[in-house]
N, C-alpha and C positions, 0 to 999 in steps of 0.2 A: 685197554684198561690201564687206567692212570695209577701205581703202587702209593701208599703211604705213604707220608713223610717221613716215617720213624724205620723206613724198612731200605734197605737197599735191595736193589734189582737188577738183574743180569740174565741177557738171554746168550745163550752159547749155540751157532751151529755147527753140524758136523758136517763130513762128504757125500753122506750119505740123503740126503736132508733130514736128515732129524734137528728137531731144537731141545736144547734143555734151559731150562727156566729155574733159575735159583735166587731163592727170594729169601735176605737174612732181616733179623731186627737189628737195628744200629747199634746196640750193645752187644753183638757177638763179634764183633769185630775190635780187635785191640785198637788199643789210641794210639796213633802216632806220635814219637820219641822226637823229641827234637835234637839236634845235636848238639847245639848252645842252649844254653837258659840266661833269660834276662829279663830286667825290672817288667817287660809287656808280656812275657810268657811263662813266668814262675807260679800264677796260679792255678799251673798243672800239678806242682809241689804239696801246693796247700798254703801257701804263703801269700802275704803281700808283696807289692814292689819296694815295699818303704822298708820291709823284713830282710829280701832279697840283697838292701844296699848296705842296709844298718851288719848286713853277716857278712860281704864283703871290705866291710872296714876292719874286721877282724886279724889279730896280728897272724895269724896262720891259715888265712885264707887262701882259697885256692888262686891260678892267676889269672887274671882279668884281662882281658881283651876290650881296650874302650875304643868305641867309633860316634863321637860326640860324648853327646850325652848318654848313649846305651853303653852297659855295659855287659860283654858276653865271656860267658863262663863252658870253658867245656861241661858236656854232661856227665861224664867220668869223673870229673876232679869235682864238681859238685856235690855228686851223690856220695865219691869217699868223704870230700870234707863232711856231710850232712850223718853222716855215719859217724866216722870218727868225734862229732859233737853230742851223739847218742850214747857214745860210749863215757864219754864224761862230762858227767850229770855232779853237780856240785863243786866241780875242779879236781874229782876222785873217780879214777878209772874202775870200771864195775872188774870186777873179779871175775875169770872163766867160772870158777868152781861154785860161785856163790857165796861165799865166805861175806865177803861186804854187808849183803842183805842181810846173815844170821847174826854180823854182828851188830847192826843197824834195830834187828828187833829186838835185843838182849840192852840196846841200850847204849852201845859201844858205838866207835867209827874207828877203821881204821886208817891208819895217817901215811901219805907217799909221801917221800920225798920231792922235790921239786928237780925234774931234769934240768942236770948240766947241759949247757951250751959248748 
């Protein structure tokens, strides 16, 4: 019997002759991680390639590894830089405590300095 398309399939035997038969749907199985992300495999991120190069021209972007035209980004330094640009949202670092947002509804913003170099 031929399985599904949507299912993976695997027969196991043992010493014994027994077989076991384990039959997943392709969604119980995690996605494979790649270890670079580049403009051909960033829309596992959610991004486009033209998103992907435009965040790369970034002055604090993570380092690039170019081989032509590709360019490759570890996954690690990706996901911190993609993180660290969630954490600042308007050019103002969100606050642990929440502070920002109460004073964002009151009406207020408050104002960081710009890091020394």
């Amino acid at each position: 019997m031929k399985p599904a398309a949507n299912v993976h399939d695997a027969v196991m035997s043992a010493p014994d002759g027994l077989e076991l038969r384990v039959v997943l749907p392709t969604g119980a199985l995690p996605a494979a991680r790649p270890d670079y992300y580049s403009q051909r495999n960033c829309h596992l991120l959610g991004i486009t390639g033209r998103q992907f190069l435009e965040l790369l021209r970034r002055p604090d972007a993570p380092p690039v590894a170019p081989i032509g035209k590709l360019r490759l980004v570890r996954r690690e330094a990706l996901l911190a830089f993609i993180d660290r640009m969630a954490r600042h949202r308007d050019g103002i670092e969100r606050s642990v405590d929440g502070a920002d947002e109460v004073l964002r509804e009151i009406g207020c913003a408050s104002v960081r300095r710009a890091r020394s170099r």
